[in-house]
VOTORLO-159937 format. One line per 3 residues: number of its first residue (from 1); their letters; for each residue y negated, z negated, x negated of N, C-alpha, C. Coordinates in steps of 0.001 Angstrom, whole numbers. Each point is the difference from the previous one (the first is absolute). Example, Ala and Ser with C-alpha at 12.3 -4.5 7.8 and 13.67 -1.06 7.14 Angstrom:
<sites>
1	AS	5690,-7800,-13190,-1190,0,890,-1200,0,-900; -1050,720,350,-1190,-60,-820,-1090,-730,770 $
</sites>
This chain:
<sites>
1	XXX	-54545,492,19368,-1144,-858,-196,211,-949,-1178; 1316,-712,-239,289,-873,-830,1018,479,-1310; 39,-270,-744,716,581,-1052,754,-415,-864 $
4	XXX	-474,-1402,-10,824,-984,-852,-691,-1396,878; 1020,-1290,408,184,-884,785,469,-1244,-712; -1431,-1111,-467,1262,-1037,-600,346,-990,968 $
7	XXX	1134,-509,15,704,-1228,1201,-32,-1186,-622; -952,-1328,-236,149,-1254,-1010,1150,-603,1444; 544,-585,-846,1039,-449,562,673,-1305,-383 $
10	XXX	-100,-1358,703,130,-1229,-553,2054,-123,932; 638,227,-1605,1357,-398,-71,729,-1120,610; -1035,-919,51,767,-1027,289,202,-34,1732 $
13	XXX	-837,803,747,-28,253,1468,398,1210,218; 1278,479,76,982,949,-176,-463,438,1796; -299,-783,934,-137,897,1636,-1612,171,-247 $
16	XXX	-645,-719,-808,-1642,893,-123,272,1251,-429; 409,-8,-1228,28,902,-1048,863,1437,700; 861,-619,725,149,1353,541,-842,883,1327 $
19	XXX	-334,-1239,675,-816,544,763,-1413,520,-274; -619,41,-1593,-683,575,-490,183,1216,-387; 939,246,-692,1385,1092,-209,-587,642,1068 $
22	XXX	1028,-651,1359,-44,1200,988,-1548,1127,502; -590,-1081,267,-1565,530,-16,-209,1416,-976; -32,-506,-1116,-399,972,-1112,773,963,-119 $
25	XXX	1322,182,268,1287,844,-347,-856,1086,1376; -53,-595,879,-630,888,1550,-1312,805,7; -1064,-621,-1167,-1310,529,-463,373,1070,-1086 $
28	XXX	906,-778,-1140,458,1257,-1170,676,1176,926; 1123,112,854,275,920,511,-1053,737,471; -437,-417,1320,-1216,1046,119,-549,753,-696 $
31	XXX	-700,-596,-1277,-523,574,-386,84,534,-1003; 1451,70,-252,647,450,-1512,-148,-1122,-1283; -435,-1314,313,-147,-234,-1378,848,-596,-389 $
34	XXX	153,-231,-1937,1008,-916,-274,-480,-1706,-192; 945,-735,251,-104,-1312,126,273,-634,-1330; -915,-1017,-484,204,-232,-979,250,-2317,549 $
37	XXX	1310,-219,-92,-157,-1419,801,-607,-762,-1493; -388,-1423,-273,-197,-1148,-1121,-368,-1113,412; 1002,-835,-679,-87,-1774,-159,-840,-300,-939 $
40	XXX	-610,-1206,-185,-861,-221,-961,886,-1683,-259; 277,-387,-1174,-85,-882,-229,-978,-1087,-760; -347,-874,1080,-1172,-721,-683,75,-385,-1422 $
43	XXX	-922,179,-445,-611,-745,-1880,369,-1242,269; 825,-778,-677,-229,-1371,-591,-312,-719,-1477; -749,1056,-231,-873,-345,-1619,-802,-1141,112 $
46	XXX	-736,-284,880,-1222,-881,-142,822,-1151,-504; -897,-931,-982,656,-959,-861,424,-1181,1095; -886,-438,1498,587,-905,845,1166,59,583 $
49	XXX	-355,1558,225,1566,506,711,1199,-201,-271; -26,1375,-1288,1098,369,-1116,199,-1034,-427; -246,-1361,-117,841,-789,-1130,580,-749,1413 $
52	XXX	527,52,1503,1099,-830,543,847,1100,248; 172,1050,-1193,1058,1462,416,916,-124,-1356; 935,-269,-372,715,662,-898,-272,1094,-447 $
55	XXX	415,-50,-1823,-107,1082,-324,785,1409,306; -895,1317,-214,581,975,925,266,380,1276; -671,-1074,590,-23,40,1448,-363,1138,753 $
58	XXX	-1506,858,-839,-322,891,443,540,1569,-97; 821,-264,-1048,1115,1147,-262,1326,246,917; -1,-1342,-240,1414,-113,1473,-684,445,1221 $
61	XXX	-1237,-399,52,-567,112,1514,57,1235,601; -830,739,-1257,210,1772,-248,1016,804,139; 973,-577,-565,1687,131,241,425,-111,1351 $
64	XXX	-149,-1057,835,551,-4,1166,-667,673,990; -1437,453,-350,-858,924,1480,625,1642,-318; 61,195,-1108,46,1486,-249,2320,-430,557 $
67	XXX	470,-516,-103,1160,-459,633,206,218,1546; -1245,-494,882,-332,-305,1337,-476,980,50; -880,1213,-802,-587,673,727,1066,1173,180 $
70	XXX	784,-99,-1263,1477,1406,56,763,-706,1044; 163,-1177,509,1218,-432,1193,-970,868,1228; -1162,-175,-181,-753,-308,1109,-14,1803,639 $
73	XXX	-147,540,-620,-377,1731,97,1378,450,27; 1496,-649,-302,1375,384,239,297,-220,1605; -478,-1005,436,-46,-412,1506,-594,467,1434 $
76	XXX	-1009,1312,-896,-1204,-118,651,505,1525,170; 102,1160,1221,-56,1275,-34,-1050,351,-201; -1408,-376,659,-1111,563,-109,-442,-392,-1172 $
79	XXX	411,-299,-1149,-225,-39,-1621,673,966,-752; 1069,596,541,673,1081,-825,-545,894,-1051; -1481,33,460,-188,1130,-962,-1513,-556,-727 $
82	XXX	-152,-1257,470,-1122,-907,-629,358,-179,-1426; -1186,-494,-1018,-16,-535,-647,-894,-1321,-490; 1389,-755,-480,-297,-1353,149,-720,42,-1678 $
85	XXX	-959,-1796,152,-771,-23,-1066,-201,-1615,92; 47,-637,-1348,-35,-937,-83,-1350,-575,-1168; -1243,-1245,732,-799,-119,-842,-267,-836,-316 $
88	XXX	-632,-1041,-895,83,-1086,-199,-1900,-859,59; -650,-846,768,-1412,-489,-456,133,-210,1578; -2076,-450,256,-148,-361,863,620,997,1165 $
91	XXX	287,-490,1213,294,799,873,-980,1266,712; -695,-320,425,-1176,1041,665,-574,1141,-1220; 61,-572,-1345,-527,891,-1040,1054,902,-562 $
94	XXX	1268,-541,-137,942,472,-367,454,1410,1402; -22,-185,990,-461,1055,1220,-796,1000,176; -1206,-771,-622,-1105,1484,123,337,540,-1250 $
97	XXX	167,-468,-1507,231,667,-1289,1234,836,67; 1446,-137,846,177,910,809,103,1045,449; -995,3,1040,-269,1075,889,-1199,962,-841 $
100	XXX	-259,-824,-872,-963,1324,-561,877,399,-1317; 581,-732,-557,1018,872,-1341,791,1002,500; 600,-30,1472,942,683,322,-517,1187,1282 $
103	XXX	-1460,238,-105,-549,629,487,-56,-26,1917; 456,-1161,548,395,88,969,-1424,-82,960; 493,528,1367,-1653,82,962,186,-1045,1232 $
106	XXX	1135,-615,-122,66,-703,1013,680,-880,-572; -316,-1673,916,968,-1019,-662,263,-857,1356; 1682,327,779,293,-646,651,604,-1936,-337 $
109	XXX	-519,-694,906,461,-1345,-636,-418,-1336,1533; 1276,-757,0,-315,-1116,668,-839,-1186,-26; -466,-578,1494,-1202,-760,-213,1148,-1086,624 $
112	XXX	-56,-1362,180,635,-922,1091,-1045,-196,430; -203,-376,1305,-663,-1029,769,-1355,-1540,-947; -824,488,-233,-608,-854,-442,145,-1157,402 $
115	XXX	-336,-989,-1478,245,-1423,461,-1567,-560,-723; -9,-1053,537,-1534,-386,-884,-128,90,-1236; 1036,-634,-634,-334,331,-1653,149,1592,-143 $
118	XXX	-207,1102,761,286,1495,-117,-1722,285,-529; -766,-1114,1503,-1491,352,264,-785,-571,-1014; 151,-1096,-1034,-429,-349,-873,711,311,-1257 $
121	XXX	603,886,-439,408,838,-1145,279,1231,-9; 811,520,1267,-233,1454,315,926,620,-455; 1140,81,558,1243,614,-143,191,1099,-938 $
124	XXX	985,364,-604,281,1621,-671,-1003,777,438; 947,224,1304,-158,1318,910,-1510,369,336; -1168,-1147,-251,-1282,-74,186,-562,488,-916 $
127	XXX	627,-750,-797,-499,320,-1722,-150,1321,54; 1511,1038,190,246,1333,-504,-1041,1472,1251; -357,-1680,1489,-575,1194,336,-1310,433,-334 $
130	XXX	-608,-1254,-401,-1507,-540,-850,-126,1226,-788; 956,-119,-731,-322,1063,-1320,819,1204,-730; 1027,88,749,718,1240,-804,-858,993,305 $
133	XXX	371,1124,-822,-805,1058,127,554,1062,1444; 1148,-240,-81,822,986,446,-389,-910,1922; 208,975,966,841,-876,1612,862,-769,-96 $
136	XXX	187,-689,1151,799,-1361,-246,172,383,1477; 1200,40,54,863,-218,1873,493,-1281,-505; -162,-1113,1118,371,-1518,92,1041,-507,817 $
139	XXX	1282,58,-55,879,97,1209,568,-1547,593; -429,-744,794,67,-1303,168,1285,-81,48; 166,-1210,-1261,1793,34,445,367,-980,1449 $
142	XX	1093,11,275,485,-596,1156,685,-1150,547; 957,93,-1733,699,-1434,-445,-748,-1028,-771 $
</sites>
């Protein structure tokens, strides 16, 4: 049914991220597909932002996810045969641009537990189910 599987995957929550992993590694099996996992590291261009960042910040930043994402897939069995991908811009856009460059039909990814500021801005995971093109399985994380 599925053929290609992307896993967004936020690094810094190493028991989400795997328990997103696990999910998807259990859907790609089934159904033969390959897994494609990706971090996104946020843009800090905007001139309010970017100027309380040192310079190069965003290169280093780039540097250390594509870092986390090779620790991260060394740790992980059900990544063995994934491939990892590292992207850089808004989060939710940088996800769906994605899943459609890399042809994928499904996009597994964690929601937490909404909090109010979730209901008045609207999380990732809302975002990507709003509008990707592709399905969206939503796997509530736990931690």
């Amino acid at each position: 049914m599925y053929k290609r599987i992307l896993v967004p995957l936020d690094l810094q929550d190493k028991a989400v991220a795997a328990q997103v992993l696990e999910e998807a590694a259990y859907i790609a099996a089934a159904a033969g597909a390959e897994l494609h996992l990706l971090t996104v590291v946020p843009t800090y261009s905007m001139s309010i932002v970017g100027s309380f960042f040192p310079d190069n910040y965003e290169a280093k930043a780039l540097s250390a996810a594509r870092s986390a994402m090779t620790e991260f897939m060394s740790e992980q069995p059900k990544a063995s045969e994934a491939k990892g991908h590292v992207a850089h811009g808004t989060i939710y856009d940088e996800i769906m641009k994605a899943a459609d460059k890399l042809d994928c039909d499904l996009i597994v990814m964690a929601s937490h537990r909404p909090e109010l500021k979730d209901y008045l801005l609207g999380p990732n995971a809302a975002r990507v189910v709003r509008h990707a093109n592709q399905s969206v399985f939503v796997v509530r994380a736990t931690s």
